[in-house]
N, C-alpha and C positions, 0 to 999 in steps of 0.2 A: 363258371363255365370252363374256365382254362383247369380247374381241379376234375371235373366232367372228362374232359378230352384226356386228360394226363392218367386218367382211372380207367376208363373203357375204352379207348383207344379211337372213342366219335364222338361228336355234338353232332348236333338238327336246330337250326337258329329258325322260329317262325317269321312270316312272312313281313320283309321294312321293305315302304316305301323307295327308298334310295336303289335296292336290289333292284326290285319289279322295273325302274325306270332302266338302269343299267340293260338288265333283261330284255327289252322293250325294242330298245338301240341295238343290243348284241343279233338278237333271232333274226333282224330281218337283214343284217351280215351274214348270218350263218350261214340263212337261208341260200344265198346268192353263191356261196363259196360250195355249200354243200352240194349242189343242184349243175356244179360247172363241171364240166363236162372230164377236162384234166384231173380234176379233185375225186373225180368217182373212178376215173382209169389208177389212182394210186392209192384209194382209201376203201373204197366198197366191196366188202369179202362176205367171207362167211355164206354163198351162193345170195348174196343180196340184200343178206340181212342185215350186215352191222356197217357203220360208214367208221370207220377209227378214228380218221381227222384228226390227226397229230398237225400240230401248229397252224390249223385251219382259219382259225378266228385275227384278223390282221389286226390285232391291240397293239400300243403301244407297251411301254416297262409301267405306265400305271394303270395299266390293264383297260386304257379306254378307246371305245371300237367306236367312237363317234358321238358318243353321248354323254360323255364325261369318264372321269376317273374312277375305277372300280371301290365302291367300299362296305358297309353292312358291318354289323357283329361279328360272323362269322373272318371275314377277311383281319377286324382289327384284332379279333382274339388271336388270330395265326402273326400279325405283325408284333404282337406285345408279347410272345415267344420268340420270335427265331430274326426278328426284325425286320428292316423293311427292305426283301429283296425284288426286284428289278424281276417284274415279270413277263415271262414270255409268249409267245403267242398262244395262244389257250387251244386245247383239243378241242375238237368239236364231237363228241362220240353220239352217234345216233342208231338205236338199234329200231327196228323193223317187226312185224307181227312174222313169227315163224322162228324166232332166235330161239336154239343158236341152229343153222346147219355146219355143217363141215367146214373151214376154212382152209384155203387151197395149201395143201400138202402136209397138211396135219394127219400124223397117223390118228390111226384110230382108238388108240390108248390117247393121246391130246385129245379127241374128241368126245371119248367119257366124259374125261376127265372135267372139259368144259360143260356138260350133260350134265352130271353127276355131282360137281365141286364149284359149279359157276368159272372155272378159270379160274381157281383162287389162287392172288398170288401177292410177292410184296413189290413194290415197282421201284424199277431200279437194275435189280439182277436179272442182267439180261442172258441171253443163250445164246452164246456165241459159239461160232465155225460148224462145222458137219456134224460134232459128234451134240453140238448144243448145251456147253458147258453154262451152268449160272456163276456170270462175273458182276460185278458191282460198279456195272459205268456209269450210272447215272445216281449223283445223292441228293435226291428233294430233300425239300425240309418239312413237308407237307402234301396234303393233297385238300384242293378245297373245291368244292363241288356247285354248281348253277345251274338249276334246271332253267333249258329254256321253252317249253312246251308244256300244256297241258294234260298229263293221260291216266288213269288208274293205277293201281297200286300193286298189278301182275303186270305191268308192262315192260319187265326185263328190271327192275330196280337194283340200285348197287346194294351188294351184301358184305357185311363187315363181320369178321369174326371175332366179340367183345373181347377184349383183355388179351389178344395174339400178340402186341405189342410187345408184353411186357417177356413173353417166353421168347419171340424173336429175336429182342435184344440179345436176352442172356445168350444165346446159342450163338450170337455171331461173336459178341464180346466173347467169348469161350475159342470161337473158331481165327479171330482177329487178334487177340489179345498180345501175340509176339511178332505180328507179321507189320513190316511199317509200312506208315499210311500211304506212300508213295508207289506200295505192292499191291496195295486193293483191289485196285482193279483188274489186275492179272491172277488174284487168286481164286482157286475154283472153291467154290464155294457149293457145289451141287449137290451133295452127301447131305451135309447139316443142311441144307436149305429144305428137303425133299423127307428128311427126317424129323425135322423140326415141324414142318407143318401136318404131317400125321401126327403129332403131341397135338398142335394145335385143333385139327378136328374131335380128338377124342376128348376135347378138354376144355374148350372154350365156344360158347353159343353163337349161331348165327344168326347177325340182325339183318330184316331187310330194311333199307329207306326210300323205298317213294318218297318224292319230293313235289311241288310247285312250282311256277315262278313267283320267284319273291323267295323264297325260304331258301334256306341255303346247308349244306355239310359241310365241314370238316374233321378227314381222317389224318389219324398219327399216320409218320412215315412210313411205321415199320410194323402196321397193321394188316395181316392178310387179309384180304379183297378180292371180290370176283365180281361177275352180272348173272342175275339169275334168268334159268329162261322167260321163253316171254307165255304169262297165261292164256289158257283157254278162256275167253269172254272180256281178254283186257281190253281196253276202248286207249287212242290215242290219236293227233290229228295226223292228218295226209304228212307233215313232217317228221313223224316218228316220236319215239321217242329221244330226247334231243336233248346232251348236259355239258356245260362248258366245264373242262376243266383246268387249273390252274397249280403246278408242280414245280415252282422255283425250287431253281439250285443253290444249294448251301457251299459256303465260298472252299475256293481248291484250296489244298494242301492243309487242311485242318481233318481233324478227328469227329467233327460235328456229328456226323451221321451218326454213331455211336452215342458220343458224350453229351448230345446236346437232350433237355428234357421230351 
């Protein structure tokens, strides 16, 4: 499995018992956070469609919302890489039947772009000041994925594009290779970021993964990723579709993000 992830840049771990309970205890938190009233004034965009929930899910650093500590396949394959970091509150991303519409102040090249490419991107480099440079503030070591809902297989599912990783890599290691690590985060990176992933479209397949609860993902760091929109005829409950995610940060003043597998 960890040669799977380290090759295509995903696993899909089928459905364990331990998840499904996690799950179980997590949804009906979600629910509560997702549904509160302040959580929708600062998460609910995209005219209604998407809920983002960044650090929505109140976990503890072992990821447990009430029902114990987070574990499964998936989570131990990410711990026997990059080891056992201290997680944080989990996103709660819930998308809506209609995804995507326009999300507030997105030109309308962003909104193709989300249309057309799912929003594919590597997470991390963000877009910083007016002009929306890609800088490198945030360095996961992972991305590990938990449906908490039941819905069809066009209902917005995350898209991976296989083997992006590995061209990603190269292009930053090429773009980083003399710049030290303490400059990262102030270096624009927008040119090779925006270069690099047109290689990647022309060159690497995209997977979608519908999930369950119980079964679980995990993406390489430095794997492009989007959400696709949502199908004509997808079925999903009155909660949406709804995926806890989980993006520990890899420890400061190291090379990790780079250097690590």
């Amino acid at each position: 499995m960890v040669d799977q992830l380290l090759d295509r840049g995903w696993i899909k771990v089928p459905a364990e018992p331990a998840v499904r309970d996690w799950v179980a205890t997590a949804l009906q938190v979600a629910r509560e956070r997702v549904n509160d009233p302040e959580e929708q004034a600062k998460w609910l965009t995209c005219e209604g469609t998407w809920f983002v929930g960044v650090d929505t899910l109140p976990n503890d650093a072992s990821g447990d919302a009430g029902g114990g500590p987070l574990t499964g396949t998936a989570y131990e394959t990410a711990r026997r890489l990059y080891g056992t970091l201290p997680l944080h509150r989990a996103q709660v991303s819930v998308v809506y039947p209609g995804y995507p519409r326009p999300r507030e102040g997105e030109s309308e090249a962003a909104f193709r772009y989300r249309l057309d490419r799912d929003s594919a991107h590597v997470d991390g480099l963000l877009a910083i000041g007016p002009a929306r440079r890609r800088m490198l503030r945030e360095r996961h070591a992972y991305i590990l994925g938990l449906p908490l809902t039941e819905c069809s297989a066009g209902a917005a599912p995350l898209t991976v594009w296989e083997g992006s990783h590995h061209v990603m890599r190269a292009a930053f290691a090429e773009a980083l290779k003399d710049i030290p690590e303490t400059d990262w985060a102030e270096t624009d990176l927008t040119d090779i970021y925006k270069t690099t992933r047109r290689v990647v479209f022309a060159t690497c397949r995209r997977i979608t993964l519908p999930a369950k609860p119980g079964e679980a993902y995990l993406v390489h760091r430095l794997a492009l990723h989007g959400v696709a929109p949502w199908q004509e005829g997808a079925t999903a409950p009155p909660d949406g579709r709804m995926i806890a995610y989980f993006r520990p940060e890899l420890p400061a003043g190291t090379r990790d993000w780079l250097d690590l597998p």
